[in-house]
Backbone as a ProteinNet text record, in pm:
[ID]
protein_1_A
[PRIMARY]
XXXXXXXXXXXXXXXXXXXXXXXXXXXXXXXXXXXXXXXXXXXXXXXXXXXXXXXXXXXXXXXXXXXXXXXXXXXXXXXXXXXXXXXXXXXXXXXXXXXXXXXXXXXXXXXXXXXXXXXXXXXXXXXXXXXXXXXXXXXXXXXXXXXXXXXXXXXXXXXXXXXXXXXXXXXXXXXXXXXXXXXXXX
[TERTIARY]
-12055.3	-11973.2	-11996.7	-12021.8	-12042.6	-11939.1	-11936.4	-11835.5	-11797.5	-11707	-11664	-11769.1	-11800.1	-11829.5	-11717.7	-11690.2	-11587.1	-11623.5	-11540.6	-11535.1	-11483.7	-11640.5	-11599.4	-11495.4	-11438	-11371.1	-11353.9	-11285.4	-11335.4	-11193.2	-11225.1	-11095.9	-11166.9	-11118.2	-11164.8	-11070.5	-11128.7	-11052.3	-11041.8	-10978.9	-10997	-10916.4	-10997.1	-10925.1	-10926.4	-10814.5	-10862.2	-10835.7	-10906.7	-10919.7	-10931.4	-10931.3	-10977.4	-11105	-11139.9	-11286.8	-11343.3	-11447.6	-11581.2	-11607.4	-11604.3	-11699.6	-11598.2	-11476.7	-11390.6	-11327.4	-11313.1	-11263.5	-11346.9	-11467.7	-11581.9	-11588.5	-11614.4	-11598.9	-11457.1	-11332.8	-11179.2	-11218.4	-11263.4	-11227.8	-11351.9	-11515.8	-11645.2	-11595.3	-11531.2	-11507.3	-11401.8	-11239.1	-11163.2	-11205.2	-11310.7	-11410.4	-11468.9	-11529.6	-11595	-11547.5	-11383.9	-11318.7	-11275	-11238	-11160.4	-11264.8	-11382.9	-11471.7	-11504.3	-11499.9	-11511.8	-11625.2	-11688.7	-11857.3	-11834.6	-11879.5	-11881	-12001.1	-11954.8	-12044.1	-12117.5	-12014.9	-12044.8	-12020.2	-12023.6	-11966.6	-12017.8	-11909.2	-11964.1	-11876.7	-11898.6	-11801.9	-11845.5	-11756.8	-11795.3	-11674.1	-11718.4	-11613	-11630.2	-11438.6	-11383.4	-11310.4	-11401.2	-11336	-11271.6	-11156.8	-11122.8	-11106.4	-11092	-11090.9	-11237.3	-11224	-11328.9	-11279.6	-11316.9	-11290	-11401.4	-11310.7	-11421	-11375.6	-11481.1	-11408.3	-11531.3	-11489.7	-11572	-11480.5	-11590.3	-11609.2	-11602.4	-11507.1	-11510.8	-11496.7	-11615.3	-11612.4	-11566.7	-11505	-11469.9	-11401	-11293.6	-11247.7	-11095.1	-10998.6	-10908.6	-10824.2	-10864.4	-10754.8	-10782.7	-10946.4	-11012	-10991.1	-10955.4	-10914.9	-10793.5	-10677.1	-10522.6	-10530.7	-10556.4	-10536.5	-10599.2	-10705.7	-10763.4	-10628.9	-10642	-10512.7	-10387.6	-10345.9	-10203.8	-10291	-10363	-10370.9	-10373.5	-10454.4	-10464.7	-10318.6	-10226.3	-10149	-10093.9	-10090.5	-10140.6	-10245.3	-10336.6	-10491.7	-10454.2	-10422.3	-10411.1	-10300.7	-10183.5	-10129.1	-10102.9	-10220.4	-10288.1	-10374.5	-10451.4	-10598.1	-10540	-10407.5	-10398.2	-10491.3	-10483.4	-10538.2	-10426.8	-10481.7	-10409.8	-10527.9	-10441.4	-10536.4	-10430.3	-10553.5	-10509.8	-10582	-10505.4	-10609.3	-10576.6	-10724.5	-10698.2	-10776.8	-10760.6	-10811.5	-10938.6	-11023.7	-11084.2	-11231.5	-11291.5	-11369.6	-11491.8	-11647.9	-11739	-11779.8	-11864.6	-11932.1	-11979.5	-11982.2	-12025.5	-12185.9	-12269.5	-12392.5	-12450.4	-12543.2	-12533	-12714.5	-12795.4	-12951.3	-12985	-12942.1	-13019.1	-12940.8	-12837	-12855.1	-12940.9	-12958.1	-13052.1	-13029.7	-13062.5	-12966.8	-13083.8	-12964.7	-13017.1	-12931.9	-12996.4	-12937.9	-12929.6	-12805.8	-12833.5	-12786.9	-12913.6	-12831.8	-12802	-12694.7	-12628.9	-12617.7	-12661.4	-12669	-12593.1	-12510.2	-12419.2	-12335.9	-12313	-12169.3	-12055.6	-11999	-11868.3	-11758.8	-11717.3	-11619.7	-11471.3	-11366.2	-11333.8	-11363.6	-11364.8	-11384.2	-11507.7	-11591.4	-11748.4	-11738.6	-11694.9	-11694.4	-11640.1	-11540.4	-11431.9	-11567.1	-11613.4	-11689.8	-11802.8	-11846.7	-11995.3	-11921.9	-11822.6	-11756	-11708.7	-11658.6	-11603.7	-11746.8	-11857	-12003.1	-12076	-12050.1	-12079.5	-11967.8	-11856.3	-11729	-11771.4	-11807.8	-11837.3	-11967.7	-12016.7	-12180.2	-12184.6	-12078	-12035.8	-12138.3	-12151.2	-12236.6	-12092.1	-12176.3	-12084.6	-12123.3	-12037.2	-12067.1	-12065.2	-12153.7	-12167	-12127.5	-12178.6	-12168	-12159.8	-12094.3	-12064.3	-12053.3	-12154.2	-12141	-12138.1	-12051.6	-12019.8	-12003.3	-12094	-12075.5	-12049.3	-12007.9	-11971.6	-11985.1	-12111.3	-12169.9	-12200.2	-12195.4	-12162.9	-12303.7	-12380.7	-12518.1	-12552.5	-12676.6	-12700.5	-12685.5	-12756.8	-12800.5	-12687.3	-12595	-12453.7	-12322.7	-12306.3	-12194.5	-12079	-12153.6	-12054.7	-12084.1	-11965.3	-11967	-12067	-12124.7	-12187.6	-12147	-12214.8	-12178.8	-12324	-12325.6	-12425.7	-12332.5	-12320	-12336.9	-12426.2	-12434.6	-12543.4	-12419.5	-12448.9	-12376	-12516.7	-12489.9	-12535.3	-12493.7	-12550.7	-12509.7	-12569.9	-12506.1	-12587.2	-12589.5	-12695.5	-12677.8	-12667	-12625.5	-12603.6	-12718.1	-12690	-12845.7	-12858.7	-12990.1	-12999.4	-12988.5	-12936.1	-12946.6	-13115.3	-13084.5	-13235.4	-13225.6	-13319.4	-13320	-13329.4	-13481.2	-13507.2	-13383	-13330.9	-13206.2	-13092.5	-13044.7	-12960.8	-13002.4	-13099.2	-13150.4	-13191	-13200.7	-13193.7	-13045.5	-12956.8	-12828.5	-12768.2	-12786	-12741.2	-12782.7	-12922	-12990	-12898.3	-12881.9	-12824.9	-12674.7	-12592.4	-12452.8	-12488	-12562.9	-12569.4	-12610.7	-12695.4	-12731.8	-12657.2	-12550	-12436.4	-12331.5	-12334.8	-12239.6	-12252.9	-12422.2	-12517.8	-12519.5	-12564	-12569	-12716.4	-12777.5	-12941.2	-12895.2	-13006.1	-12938.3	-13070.3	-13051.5	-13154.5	-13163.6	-13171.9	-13163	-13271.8	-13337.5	-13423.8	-13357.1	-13473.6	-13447.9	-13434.6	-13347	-13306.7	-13394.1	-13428.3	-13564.3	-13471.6	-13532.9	-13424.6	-13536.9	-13425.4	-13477.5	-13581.5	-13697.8	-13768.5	-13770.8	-13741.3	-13692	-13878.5	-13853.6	-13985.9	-14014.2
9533.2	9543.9	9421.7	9426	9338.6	9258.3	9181.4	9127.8	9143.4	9158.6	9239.8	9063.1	9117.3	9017.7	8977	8849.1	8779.1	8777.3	8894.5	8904.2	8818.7	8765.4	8642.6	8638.9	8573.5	8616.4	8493.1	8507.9	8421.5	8378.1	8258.6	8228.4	8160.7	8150.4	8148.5	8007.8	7904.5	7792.3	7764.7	7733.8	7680.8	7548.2	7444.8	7329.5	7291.2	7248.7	7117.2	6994.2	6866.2	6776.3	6646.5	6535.6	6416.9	6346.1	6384.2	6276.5	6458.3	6494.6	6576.6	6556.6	6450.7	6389.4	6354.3	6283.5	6330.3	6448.1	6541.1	6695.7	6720.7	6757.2	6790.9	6754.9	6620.2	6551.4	6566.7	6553.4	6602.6	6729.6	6862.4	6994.5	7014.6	7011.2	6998	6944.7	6818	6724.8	6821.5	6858.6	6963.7	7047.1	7145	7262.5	7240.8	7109.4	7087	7033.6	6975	6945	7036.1	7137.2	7271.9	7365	7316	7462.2	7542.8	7522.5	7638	7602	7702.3	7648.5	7664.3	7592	7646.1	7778.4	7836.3	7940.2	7947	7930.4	7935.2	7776.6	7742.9	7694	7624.8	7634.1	7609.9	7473.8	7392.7	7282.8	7260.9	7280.8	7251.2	7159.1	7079.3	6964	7048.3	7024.4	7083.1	6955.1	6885.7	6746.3	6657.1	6629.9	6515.7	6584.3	6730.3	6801.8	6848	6855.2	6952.9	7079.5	7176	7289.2	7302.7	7318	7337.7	7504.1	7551.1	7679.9	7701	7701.1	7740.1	7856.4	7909	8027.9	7991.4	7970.5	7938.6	8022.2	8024.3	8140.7	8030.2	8154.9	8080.3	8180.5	8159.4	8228.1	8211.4	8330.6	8316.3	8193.8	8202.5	8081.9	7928.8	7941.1	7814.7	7766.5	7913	7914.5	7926.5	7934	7924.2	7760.7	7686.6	7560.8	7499.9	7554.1	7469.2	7491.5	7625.2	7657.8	7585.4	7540.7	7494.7	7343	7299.4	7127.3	7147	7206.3	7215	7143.9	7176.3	7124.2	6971.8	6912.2	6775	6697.1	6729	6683.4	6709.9	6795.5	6802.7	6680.4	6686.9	6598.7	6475.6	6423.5	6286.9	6238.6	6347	6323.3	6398.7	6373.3	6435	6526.4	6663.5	6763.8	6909.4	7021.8	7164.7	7228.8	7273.5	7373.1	7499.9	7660.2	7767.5	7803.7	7952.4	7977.1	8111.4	8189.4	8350.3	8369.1	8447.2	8554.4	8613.6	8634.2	8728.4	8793.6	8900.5	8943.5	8944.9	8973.6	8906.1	9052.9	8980.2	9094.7	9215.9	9337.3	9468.6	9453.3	9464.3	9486.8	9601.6	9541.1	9667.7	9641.8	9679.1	9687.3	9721.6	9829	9935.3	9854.5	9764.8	9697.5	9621.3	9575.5	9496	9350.4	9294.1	9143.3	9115.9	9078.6	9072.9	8964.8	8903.2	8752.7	8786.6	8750.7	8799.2	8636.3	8624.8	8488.9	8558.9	8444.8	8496.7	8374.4	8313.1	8206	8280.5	8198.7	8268.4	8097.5	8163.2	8089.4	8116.2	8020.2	8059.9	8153.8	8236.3	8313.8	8340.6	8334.2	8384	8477.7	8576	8706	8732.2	8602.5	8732.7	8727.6	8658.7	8607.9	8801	8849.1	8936.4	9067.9	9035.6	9154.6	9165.2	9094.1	9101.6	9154.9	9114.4	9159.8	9314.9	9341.6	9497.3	9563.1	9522.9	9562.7	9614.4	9527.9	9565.1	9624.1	9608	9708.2	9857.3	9901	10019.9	10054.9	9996.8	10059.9	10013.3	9986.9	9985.9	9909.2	9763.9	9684.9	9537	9495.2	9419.1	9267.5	9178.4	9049.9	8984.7	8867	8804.3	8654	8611.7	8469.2	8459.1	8385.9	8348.8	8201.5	8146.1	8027.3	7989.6	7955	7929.5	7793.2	7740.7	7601.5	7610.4	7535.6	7525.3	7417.1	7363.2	7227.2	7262.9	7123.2	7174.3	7140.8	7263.7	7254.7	7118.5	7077.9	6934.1	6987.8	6994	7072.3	7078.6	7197.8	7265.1	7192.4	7124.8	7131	7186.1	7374.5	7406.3	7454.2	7505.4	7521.1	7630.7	7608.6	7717.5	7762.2	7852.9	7887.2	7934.9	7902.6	7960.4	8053.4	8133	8204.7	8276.2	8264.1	8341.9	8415	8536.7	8616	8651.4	8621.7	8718.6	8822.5	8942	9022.9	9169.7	9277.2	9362	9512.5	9527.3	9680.4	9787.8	9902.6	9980.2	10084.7	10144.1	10193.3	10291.3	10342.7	10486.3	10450.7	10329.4	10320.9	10284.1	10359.4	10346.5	10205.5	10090.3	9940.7	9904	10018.8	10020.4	10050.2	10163.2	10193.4	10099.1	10072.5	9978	9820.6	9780.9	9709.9	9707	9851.5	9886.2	9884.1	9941.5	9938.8	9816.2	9695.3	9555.2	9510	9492.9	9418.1	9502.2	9635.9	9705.9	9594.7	9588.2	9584.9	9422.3	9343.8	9196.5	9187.5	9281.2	9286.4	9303.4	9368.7	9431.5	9330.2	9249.4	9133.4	9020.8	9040.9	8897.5	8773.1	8842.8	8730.5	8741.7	8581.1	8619.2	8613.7	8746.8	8795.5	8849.5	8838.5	8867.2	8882.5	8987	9062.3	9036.2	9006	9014.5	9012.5	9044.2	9035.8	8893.9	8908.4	8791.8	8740.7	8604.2	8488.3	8408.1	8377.5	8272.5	8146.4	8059.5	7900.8	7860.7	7820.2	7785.5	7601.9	7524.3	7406.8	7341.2	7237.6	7159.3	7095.6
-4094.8	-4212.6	-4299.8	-4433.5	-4533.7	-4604.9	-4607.3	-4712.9	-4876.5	-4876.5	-5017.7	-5145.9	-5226.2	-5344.1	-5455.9	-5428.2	-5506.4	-5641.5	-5700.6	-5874.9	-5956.6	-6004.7	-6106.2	-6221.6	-6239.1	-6316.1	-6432.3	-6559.9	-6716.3	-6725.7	-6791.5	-6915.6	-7053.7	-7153.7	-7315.5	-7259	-7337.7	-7344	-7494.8	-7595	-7740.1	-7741.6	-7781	-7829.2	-7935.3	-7999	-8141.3	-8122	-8183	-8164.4	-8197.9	-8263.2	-8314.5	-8274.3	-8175.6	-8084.8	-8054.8	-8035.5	-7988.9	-7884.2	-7901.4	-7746.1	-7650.6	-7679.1	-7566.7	-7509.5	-7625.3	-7610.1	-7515.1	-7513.4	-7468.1	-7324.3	-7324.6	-7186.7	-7085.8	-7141.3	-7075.3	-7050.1	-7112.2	-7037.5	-6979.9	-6982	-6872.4	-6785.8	-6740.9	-6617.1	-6542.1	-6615.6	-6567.7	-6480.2	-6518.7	-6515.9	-6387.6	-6372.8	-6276.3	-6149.1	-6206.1	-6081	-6005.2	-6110.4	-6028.7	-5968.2	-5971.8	-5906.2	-5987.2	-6156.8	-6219	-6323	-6362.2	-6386.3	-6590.9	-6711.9	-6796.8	-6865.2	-6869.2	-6914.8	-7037.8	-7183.7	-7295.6	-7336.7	-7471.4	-7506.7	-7672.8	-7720.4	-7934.9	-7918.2	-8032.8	-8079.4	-8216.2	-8290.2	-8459	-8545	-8617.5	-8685.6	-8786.8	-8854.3	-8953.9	-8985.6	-9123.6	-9130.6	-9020.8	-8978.7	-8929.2	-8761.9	-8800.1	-8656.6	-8568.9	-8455.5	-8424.3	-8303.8	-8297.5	-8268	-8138.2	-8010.3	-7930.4	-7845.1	-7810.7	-7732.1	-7646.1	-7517	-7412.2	-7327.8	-7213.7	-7199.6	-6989.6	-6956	-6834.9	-6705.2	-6619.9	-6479.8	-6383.6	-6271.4	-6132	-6030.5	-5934.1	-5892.3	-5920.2	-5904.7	-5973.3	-5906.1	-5821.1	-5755	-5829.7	-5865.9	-5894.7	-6059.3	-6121.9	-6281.3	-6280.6	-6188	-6215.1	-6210.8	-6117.9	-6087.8	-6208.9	-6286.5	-6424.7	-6555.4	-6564.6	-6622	-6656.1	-6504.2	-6471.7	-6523.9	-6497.5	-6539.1	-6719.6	-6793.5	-6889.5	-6993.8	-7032.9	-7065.5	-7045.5	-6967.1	-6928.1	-6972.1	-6952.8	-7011	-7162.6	-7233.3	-7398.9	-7429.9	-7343.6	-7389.5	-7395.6	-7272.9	-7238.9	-7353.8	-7391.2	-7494.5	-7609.6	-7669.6	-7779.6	-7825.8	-7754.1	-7832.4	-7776.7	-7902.6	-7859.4	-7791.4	-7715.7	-7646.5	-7629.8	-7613	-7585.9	-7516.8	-7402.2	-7317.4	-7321.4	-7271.7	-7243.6	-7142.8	-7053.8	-6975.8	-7024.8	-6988.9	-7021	-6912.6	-6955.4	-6855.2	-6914.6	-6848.4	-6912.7	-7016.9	-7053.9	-7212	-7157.3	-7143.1	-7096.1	-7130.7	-7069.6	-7061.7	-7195.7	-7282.9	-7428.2	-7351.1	-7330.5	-7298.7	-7442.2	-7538.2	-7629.1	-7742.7	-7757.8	-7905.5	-7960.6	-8048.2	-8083.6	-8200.1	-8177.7	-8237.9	-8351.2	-8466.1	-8595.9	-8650.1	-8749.5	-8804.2	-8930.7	-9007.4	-9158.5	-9254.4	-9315.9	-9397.2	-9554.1	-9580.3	-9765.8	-9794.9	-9905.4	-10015	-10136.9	-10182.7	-10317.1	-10407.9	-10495.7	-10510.3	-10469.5	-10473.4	-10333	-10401.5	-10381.6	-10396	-10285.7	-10278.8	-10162.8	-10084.3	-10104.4	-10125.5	-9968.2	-10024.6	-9958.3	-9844.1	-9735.9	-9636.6	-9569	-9652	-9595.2	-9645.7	-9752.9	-9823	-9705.6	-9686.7	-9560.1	-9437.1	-9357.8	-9287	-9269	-9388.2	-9409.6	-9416.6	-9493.3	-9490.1	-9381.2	-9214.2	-9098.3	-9004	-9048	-8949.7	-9046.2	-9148.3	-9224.9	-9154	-9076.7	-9025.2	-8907	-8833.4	-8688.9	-8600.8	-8706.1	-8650.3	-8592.1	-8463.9	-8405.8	-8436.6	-8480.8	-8493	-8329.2	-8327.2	-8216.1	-8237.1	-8353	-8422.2	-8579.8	-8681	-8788.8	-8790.1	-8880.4	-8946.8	-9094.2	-9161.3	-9291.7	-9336.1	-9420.8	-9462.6	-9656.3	-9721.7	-9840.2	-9870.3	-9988.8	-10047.9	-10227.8	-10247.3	-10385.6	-10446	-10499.8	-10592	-10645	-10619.6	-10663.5	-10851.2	-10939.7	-11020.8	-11132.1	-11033.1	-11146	-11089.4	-11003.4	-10889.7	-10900.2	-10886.6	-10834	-10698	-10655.6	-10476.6	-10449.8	-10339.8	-10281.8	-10176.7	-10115	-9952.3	-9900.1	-9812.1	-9697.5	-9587.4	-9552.9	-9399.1	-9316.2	-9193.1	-9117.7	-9037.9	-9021	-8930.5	-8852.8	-8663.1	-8582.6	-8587.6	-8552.7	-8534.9	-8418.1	-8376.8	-8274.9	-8333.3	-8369.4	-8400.3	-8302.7	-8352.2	-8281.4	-8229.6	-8135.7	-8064.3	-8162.3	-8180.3	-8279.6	-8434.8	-8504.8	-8599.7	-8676.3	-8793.5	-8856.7	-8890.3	-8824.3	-8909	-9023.9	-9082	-9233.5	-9332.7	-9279.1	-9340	-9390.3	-9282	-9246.7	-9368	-9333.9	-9410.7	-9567.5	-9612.7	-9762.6	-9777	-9711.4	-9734.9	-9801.2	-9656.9	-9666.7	-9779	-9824	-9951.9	-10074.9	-10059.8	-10201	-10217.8	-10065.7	-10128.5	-10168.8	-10117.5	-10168.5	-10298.3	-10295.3	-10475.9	-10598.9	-10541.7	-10578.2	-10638.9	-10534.2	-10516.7	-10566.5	-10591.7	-10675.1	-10582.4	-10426.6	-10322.5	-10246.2	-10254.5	-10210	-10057.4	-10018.6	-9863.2	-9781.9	-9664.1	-9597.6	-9478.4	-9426.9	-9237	-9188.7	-9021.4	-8971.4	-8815.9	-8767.2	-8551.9	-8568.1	-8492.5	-8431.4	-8310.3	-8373.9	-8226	-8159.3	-8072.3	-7963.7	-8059.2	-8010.4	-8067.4	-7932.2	-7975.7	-7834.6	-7870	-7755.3	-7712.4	-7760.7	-7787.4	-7816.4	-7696.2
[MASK]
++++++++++++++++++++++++++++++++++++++++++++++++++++++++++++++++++++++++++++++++++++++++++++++++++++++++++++++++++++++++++++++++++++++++++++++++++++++++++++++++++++++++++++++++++++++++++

């Protein structure tokens, strides 16, 4: 008789912060005291803050005990933290990952307009990055975003891709879809 396999199981950690590098270092060290491995993990500064959110496996016994310290540690290292549960990403084999960048002037608006653009063609976001700098030139604001993104199996790419360029055109935003490359390390 075999032994049953211990189902890994997740928690989403989100912090905000004043220091990066201590955020960073307080919940990895946590992680590693409790037995629990990091999986994911982003950190991005928003002016004086930075935003970290990792993606933590273990066993549940080994992620209650991280859990339960959590609140302590934030309030040692002045930071917020939130936590969720969660289970890992369902296996998609037949999507296919596509990167879309948009250069514009900044509007409120587009961020929500590109968004409604891929929930209307039942494409799934994976990642969004948005920065806003002001034109050497005119100074006024710009924006950059790249949305990852996963298409759906069966969709025509070409299609899909005349679509996207029409509504940016539309919108008077220089835009542009392709497959998505992994970054290869130098």
């Amino acid at each position: 008789m075999s032994t049953p396999t211990v189902r890994e199981q997740f928690l989403v950690i989100s912090a905000l912060g004043a220091n990066p590098m201590e955020l960073t270092n307080v919940l990895c060290r946590a992680s590693h005291e409790n037995r629990c491995a990091v999986v994911t993990s982003r950190l991005t500064r928003h002016g004086e803050c930075s935003a970290l959110v990792l993606q933590i496996s273990g066993s549940w016994d080994a992620l209650a005990r991280l859990e339960a310290g959590l609140p302590s540690l934030a309030k040692k290292h002045a930071f917020t933290v939130n936590v969720v549960r969660s289970a890992a990403l369902e296996n998609r084999p037949e999507a296919l990952p596509y990167v879309a960048y948009v250069s514009a002037a900044y509007r409120s608006d587009i961020v929500n307009e590109l968004c409604q653009f891929f929930i209307d063609h039942h494409v799934e976001l994976e990642n969004l990055t948005c920065d806003t700098y002001l034109a050497p030139q005119t100074g006024g604001t710009m924006l950059n975003a790249t949305f990852t993104v996963t298409l759906p199996p069966g969709v025509q790419i070409s299609w899909l891709r005349d679509q996207f360029l029409d509504f940016a055109d539309a919108l008077n935003l220089d835009a542009l879809i392709e497959p998505w490359r992994p970054q290869n390390p130098m």
